[in-house]
VOPAGU-2260 file (C-alpha; in pm, 1 decimal, decimal comma):
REM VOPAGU-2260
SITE   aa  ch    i         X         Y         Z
SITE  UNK   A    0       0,0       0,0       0,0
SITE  UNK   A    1     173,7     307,0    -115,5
SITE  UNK   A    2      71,3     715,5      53,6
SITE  UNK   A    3    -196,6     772,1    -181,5
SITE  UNK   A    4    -400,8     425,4     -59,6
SITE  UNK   A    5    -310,5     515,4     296,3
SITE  UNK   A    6    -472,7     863,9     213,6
SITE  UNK   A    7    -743,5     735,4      82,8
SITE  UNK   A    8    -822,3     473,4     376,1
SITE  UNK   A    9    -783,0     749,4     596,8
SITE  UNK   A   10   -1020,9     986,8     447,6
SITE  UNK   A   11   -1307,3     734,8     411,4
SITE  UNK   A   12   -1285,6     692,5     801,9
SITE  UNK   A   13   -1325,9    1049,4     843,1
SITE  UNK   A   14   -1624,5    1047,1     605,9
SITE  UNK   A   15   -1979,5    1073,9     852,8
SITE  UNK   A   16   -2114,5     846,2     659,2
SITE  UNK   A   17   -1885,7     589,1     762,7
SITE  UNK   A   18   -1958,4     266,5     978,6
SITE  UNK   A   19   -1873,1     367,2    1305,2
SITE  UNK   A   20   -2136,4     609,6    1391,1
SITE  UNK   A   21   -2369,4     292,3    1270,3
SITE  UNK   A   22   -2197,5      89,0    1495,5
SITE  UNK   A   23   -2270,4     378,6    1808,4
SITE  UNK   A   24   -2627,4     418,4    1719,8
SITE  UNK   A   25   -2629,9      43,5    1715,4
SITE  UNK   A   26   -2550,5      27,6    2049,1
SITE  UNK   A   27   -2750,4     261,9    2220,7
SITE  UNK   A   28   -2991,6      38,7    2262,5
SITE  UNK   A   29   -2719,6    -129,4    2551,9
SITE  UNK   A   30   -2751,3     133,4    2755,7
SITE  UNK   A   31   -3085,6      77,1    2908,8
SITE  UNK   A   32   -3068,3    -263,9    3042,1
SITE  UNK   A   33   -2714,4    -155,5    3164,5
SITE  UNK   A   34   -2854,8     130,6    3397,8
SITE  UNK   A   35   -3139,6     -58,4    3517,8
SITE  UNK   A   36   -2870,0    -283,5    3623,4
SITE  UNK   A   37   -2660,7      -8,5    3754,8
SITE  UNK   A   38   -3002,0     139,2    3981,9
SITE  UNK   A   39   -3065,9    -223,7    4095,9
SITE  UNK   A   40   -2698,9    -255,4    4242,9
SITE  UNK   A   41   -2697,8      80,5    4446,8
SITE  UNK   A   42   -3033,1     -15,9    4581,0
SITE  UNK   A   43   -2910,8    -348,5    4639,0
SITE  UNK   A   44   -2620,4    -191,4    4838,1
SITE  UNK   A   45   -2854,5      -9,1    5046,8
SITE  UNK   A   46   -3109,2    -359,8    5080,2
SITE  UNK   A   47   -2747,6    -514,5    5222,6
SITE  UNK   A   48   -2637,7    -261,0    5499,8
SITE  UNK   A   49   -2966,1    -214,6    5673,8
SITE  UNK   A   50   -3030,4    -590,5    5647,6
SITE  UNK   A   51   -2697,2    -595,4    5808,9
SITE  UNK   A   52   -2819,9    -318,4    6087,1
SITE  UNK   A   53   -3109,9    -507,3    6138,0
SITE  UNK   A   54   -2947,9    -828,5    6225,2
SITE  UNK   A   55   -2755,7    -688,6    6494,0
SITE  UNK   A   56   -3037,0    -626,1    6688,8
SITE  UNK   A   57   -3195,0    -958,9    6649,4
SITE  UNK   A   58   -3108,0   -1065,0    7038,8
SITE  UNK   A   59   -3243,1    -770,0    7153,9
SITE  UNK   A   60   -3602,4    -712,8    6950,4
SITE  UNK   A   61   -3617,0   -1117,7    6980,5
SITE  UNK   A   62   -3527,3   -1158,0    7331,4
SITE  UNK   A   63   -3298,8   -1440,2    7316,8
SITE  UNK   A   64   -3117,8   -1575,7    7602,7
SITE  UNK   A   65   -2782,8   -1359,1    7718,1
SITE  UNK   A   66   -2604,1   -1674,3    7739,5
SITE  UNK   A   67   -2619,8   -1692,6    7351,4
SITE  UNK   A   68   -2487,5   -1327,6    7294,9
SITE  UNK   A   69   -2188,1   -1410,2    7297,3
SITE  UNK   A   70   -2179,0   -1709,1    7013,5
SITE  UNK   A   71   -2430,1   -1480,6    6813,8
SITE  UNK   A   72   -2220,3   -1168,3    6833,3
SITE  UNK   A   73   -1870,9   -1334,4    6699,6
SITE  UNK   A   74   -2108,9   -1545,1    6435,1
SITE  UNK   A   75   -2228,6   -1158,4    6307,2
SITE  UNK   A   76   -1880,7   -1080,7    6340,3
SITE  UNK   A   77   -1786,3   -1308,2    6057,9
SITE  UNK   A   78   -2140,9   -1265,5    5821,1
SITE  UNK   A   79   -2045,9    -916,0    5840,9
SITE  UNK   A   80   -1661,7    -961,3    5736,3
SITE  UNK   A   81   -1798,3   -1214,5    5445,3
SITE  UNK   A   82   -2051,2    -951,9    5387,6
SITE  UNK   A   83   -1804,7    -658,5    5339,6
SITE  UNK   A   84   -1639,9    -838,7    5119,0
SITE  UNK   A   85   -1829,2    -943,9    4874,4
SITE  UNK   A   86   -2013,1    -576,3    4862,0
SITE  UNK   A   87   -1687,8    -414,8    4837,5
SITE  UNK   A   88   -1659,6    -650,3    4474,4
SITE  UNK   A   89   -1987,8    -538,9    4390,1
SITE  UNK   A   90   -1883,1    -212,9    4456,1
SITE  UNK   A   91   -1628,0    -212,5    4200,6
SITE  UNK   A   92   -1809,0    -364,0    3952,1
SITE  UNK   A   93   -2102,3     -85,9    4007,7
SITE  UNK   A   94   -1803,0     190,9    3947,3
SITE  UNK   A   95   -1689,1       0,3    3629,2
SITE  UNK   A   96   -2061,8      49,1    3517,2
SITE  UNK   A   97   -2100,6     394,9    3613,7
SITE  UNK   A   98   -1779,8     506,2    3430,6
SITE  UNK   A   99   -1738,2     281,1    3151,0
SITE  UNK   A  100   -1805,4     389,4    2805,5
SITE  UNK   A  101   -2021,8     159,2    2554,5
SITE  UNK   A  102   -1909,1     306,7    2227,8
SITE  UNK   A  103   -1774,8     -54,1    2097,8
SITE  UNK   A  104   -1891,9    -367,7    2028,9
SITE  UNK   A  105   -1547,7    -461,1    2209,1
SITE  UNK   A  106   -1636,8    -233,5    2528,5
SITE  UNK   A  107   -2005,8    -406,8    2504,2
SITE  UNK   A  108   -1851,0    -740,7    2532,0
SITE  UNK   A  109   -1642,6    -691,9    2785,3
SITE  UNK   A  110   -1928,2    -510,2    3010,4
SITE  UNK   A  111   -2191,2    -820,1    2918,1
SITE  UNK   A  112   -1882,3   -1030,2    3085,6
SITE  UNK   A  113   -1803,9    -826,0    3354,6
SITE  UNK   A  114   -2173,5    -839,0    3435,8
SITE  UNK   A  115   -2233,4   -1206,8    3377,3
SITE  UNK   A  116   -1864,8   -1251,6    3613,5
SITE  UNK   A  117   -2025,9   -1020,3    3887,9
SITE  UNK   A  118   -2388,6   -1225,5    3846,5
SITE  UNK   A  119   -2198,2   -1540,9    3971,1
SITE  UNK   A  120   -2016,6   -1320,6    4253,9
SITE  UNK   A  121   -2346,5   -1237,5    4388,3
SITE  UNK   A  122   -2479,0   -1588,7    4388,2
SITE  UNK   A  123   -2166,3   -1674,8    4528,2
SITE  UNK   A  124   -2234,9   -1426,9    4841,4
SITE  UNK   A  125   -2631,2   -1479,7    4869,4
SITE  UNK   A  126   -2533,2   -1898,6    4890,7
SITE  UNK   A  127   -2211,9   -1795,3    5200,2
SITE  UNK   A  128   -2500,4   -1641,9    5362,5
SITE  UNK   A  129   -2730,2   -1902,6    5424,8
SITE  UNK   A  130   -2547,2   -2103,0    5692,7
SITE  UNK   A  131   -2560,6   -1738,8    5909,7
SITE  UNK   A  132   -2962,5   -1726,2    5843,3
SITE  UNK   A  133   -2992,9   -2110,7    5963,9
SITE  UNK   A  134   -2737,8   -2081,3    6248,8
SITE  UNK   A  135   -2891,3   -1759,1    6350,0
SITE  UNK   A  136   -3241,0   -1935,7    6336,0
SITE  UNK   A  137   -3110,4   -2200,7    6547,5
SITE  UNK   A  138   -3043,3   -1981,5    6824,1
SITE  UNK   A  139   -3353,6   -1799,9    6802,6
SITE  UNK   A  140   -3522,5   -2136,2    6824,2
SITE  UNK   A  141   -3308,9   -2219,3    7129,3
SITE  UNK   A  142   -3362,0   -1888,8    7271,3
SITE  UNK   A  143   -3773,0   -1970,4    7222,8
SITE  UNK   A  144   -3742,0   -2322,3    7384,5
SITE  UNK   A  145   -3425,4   -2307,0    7621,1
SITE  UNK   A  146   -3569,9   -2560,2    7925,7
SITE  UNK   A  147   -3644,7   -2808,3    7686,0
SITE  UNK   A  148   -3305,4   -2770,5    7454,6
SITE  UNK   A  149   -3114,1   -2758,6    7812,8
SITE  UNK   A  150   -3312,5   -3131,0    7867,7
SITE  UNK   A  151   -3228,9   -3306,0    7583,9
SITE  UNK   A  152   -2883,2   -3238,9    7610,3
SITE  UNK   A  153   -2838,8   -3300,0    7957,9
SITE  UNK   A  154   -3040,4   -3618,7    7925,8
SITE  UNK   A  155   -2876,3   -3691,2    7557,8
SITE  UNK   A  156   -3215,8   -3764,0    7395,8
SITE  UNK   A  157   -3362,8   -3596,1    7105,8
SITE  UNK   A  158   -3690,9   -3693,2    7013,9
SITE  UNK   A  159   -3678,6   -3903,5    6671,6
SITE  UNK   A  160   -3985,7   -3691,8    6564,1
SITE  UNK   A  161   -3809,4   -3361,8    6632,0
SITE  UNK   A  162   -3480,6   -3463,8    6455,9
SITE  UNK   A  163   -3668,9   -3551,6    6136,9
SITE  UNK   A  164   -3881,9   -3215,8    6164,2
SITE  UNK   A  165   -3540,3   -3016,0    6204,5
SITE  UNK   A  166   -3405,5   -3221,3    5898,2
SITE  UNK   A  167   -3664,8   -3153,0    5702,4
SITE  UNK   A  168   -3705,5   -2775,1    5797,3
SITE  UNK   A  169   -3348,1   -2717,5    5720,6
SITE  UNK   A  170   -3376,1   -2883,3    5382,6
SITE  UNK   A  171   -3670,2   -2677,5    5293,7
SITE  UNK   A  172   -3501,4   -2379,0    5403,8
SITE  UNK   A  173   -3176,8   -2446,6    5162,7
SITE  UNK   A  174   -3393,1   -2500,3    4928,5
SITE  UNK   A  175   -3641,1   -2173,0    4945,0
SITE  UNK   A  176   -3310,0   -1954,7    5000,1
SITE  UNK   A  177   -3194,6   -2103,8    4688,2
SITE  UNK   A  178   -3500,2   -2055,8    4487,0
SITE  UNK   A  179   -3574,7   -1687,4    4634,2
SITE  UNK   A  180   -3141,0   -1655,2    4554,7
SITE  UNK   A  181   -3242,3   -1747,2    4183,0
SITE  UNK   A  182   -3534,2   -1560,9    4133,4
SITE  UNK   A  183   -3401,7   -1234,6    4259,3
SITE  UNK   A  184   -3042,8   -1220,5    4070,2
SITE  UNK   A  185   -3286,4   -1327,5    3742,1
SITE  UNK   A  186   -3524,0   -1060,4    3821,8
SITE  UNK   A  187   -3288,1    -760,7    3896,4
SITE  UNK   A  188   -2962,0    -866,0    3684,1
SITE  UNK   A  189   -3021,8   -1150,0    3492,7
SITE  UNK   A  190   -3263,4   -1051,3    3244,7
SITE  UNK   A  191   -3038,7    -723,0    3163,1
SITE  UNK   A  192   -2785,7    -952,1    3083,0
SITE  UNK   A  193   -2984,6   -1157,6    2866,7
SITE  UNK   A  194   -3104,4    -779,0    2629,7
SITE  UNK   A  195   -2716,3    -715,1    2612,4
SITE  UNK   A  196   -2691,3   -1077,0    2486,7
SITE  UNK   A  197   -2928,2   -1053,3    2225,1
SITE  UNK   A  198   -2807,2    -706,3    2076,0
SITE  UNK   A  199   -2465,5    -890,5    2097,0
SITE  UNK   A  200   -2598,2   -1133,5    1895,3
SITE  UNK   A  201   -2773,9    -892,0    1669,1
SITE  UNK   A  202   -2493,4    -735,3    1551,7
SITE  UNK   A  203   -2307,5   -1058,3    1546,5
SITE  UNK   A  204   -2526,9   -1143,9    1227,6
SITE  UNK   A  205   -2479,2    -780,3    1031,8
């Protein structure tokens, strides 16, 4: 290629009737589903710290026994360390959003990723959370029922009946955390994903 085709090549790029103001309009359309996703974080962050208020005062607006403050206390300690870390990921994934620029089909890519990445992420932290919501049930159930937890283990017998109610109940409860865990990252993040997807794919075909 001598200077007169690299001229030439250079001035059809510069021409506004070239392909990549197509390509921008062509992905406006991203933008939506990415904002919504965007709004649902940052009220998701806010969702997460008064949920994380609220369970601090579970001994006191529950009443349970002082003797469990103690265990429940450093067991908040650590949901709230596993907590702060996963929201401080989130975090950083809601600033990539916010100051990212979707003029590419590259820059779309790479955002669809980053979102589906950061979709997993929060799965990953709604599914380290359930143990805390079971273990802090427990204790509210022992709390409830404390002469009758003290006499079964003192006297070492646990009613066959009750063990395969508690089974059961915790079962249940994996499974409804799960369920409600899958519904709400589909409902708030998922979905979005799936428009960017589609335009992806749309302009995959042109």
């Amino acid at each position: 290629m001598n200077f007169n085709d690299i001229q030439s090549v250079w001035d059809n790029d510069k021409e506004p009737g070239g392909q990549v103001p197509d390509r921008i309009e062509q992905l406006k359309p991203a933008g939506l589903p990415i904002d919504k996703v965007r709004r649902n974080l940052r009220n998701e962050f806010g969702y997460q710290i008064l949920s994380m208020v609220f369970v601090a005062f579970l001994p006191q607006i529950h009443s349970f026994n002082p003797a469990l403050y103690v265990w429940f206390y450093v067991t908040y300690a650590i949901f709230v360390a596993i907590s702060a870390y996963y929201l401080i990921k989130l975090f950083q994934f809601y600033r990539r959003l916010q100051h990212g620029a979707i003029n590419t089909k590259d820059n779309l890519y790479e955002t669809y990723y980053d979102i589906r990445l950061n979709i997993e992420i929060y799965k990953t932290f709604s599914f380290s959370l359930m143990p805390f919501v079971l273990i802090f049930l427990v204790m509210f159930l022992i709390s409830v029922n404390k002469s009758a937890v003290i006499e079964m283990i003192q006297t070492g017998i646990f009613p066959q009946t009750l063990v395969v109610q508690f089974a059961v109940g915790f079962v249940c409860s994996l499974l409804a955390m799960g369920f409600a865990t899958e519904w709400w990252v589909h409902h708030f993040y998922g979905r979005y994903a799936h428009e960017i997807k589609r335009l992806l794919d749309k302009l995959k075909e042109e």
